[in-house]
Kinemage of the C-alpha trace (Angstrom):
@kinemage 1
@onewidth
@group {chain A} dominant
@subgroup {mainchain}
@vectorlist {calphas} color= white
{ca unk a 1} P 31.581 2.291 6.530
{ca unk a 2} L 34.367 3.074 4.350
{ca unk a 3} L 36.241 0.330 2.467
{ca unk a 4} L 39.137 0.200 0.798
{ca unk a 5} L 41.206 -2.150 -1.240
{ca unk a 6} L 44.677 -3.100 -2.102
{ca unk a 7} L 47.144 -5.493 -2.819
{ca unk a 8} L 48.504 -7.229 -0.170
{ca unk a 9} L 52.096 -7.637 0.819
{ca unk a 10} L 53.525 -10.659 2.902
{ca unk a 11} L 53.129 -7.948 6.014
{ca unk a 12} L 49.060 -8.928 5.352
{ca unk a 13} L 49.650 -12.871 5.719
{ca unk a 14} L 48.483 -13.507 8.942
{ca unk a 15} L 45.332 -11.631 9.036
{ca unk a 16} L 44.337 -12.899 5.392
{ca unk a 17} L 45.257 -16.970 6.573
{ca unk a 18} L 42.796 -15.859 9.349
{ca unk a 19} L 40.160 -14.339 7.437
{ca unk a 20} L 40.024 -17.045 5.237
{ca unk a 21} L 39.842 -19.634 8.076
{ca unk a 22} L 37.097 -18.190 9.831
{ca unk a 23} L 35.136 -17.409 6.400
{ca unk a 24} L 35.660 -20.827 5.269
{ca unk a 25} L 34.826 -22.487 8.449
{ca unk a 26} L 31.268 -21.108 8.650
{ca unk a 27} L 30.578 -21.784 5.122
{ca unk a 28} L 32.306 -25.608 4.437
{ca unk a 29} L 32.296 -26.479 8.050
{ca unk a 30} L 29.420 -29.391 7.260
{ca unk a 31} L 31.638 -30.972 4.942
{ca unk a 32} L 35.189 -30.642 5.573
{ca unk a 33} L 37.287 -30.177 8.659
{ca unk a 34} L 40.340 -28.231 10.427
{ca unk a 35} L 41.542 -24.513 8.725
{ca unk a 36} L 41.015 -24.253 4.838
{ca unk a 37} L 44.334 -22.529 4.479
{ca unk a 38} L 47.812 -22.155 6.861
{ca unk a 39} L 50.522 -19.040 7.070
{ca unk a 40} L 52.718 -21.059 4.834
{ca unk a 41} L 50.360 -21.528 1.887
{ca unk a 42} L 49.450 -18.068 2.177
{ca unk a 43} L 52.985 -17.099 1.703
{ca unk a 44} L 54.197 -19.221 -0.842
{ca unk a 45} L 50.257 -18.096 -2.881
{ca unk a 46} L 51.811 -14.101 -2.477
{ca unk a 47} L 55.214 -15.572 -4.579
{ca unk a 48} L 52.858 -17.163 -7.015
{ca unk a 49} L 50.226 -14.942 -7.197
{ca unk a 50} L 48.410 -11.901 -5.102
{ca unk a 51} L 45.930 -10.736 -3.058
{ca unk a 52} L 43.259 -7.994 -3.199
{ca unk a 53} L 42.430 -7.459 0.424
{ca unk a 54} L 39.337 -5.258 1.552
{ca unk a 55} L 40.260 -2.880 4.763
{ca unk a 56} L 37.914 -0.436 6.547
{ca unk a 57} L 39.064 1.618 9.981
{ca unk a 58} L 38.913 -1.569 12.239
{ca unk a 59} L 41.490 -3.441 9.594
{ca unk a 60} L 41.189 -6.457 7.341
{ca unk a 61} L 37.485 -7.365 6.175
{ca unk a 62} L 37.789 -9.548 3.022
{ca unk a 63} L 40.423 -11.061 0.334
{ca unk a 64} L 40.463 -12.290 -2.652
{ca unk a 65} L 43.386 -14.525 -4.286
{ca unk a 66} L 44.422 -14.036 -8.044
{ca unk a 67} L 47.034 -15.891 -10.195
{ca unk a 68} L 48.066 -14.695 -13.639
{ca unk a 69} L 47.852 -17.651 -16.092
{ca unk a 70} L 48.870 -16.402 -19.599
{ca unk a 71} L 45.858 -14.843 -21.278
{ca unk a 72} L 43.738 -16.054 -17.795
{ca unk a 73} L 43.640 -15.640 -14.060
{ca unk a 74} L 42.697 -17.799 -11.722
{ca unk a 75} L 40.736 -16.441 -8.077
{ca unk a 76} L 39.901 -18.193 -5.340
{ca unk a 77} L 39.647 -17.705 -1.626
{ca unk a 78} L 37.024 -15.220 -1.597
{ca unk a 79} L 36.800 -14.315 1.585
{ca unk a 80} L 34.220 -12.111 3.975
{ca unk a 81} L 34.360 -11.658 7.380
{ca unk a 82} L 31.546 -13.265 8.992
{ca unk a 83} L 29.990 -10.116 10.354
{ca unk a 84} L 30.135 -8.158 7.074
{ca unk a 85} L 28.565 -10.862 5.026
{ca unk a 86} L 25.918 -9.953 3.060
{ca unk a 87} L 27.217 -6.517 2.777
{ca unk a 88} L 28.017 -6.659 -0.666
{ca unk a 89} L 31.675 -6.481 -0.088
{ca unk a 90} L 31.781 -10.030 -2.053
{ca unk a 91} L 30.685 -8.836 -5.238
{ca unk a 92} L 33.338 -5.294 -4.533
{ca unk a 93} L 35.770 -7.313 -4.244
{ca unk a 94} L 35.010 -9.544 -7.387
{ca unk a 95} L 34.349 -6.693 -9.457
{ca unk a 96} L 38.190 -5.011 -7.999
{ca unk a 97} L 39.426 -8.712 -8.553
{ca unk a 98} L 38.269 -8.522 -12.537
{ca unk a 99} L 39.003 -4.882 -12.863
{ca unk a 100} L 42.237 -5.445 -11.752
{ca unk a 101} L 43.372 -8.385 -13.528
{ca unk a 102} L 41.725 -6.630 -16.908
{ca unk a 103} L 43.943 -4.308 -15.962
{ca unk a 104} L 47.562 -6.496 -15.926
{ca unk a 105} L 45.999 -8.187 -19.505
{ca unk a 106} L 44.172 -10.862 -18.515
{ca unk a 107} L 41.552 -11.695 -21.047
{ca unk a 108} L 39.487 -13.670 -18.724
{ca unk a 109} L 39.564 -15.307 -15.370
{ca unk a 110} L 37.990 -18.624 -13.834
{ca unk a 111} L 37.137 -20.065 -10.666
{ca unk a 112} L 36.419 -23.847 -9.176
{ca unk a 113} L 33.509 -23.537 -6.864
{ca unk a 114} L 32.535 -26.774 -4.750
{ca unk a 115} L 29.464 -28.582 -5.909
{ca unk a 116} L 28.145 -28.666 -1.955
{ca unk a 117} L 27.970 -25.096 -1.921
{ca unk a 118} L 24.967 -24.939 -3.926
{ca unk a 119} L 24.447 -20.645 -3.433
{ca unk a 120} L 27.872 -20.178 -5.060
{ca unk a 121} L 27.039 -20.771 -8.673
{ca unk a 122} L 24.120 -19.171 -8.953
{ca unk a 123} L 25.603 -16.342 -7.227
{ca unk a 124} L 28.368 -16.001 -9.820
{ca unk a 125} L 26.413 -16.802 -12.897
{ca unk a 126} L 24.668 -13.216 -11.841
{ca unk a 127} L 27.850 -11.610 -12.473
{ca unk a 128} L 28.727 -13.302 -15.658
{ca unk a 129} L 30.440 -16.668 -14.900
{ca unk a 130} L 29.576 -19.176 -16.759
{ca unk a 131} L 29.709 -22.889 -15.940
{ca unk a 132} L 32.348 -24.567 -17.840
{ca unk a 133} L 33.101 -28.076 -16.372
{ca unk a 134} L 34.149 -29.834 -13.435
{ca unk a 135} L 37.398 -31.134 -11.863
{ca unk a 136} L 38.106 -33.821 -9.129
{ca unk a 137} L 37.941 -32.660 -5.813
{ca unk a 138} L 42.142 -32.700 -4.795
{ca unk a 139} L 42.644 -36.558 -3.327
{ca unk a 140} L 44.109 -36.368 0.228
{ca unk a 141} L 41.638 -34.135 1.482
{ca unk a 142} L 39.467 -35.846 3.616
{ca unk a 143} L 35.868 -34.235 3.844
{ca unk a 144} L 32.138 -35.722 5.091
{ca unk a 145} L 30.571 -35.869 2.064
{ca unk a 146} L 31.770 -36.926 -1.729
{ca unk a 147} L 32.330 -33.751 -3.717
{ca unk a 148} L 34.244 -32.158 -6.680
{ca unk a 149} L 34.577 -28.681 -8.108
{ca unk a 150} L 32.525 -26.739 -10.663
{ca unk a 151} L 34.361 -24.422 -13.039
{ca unk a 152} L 33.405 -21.156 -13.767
{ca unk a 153} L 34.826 -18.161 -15.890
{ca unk a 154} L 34.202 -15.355 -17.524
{ca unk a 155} L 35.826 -12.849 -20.143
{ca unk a 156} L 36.943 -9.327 -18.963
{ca unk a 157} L 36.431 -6.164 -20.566
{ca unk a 158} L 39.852 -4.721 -21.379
């Protein structure tokens, strides 16, 4: 099936605060509960960043979030819906995620990845990333089980 992507605009907020939710719910469901993200945060992430969002003929199928930072981006939020998983719309939406930001300047981009999800770095260290620290998971945030982040990047080509 045909994909394509694009930036979003704030007219894409609702259906990338539920993509994200039901993504996120499948995949950190055992550790943490209630929606990962709300309308709000989604707006107020399009005035501070953007959005790559993946569409094919039935509408919105994946997002990405990316947020200029000097000489770096940050992404986060990868998102897939649950029935195209495994697709390898992930990794075309990385690879739009790093093309694009290569494209604005950014010399290279990193990512926090929770230590629980133990597929994700592996995952990303196939496509480059490379480990380079951890961070305190944010306080407030109540989840079932201790964790923090792992912190990836990787340099773009420009």
């Amino acid at each position: 099936m045909l994909i394509s992507i694009r930036l979003a605009t704030r007219r894409d907020a609702e259906a990338i605060t539920k993509i994200i939710n039901t993504a996120f719910a499948i995949a950190e469901g055992f550790f943490i509960d209630g929606d990962r993200i709300t309308l709000e945060e989604v707006i107020a992430s399009l005035s501070k960043g953007e959005f790559l969002i993946a569409e094919d003929v039935h509408g919105l199928v994946g997002c990405v979030y990316l947020e200029p930072q000097g000489e770096r981006a940050y992404l986060g939020l990868l998102s897939v819906d649950p029935s195209r998983q495994q697709t390898g719309l992930g990794s075309q939406l990385l690879k739009a995620a790093e093309e694009h930001r290569a494209s604005q300047g950014s010399k290279s981009i990193y990512m926090k990845v929770v230590n629980l999800r133990t597929e994700l770095p592996p995952y990303y260290r196939k496509r480059g990333y490379v480990e380079t620290g951890t961070s305190p998971f944010p306080e407030g945030v109540p989840t079932k089980l201790p964790c923090w982040f792992i912190e990836m990047s990787k340099q773009l080509l420009p």
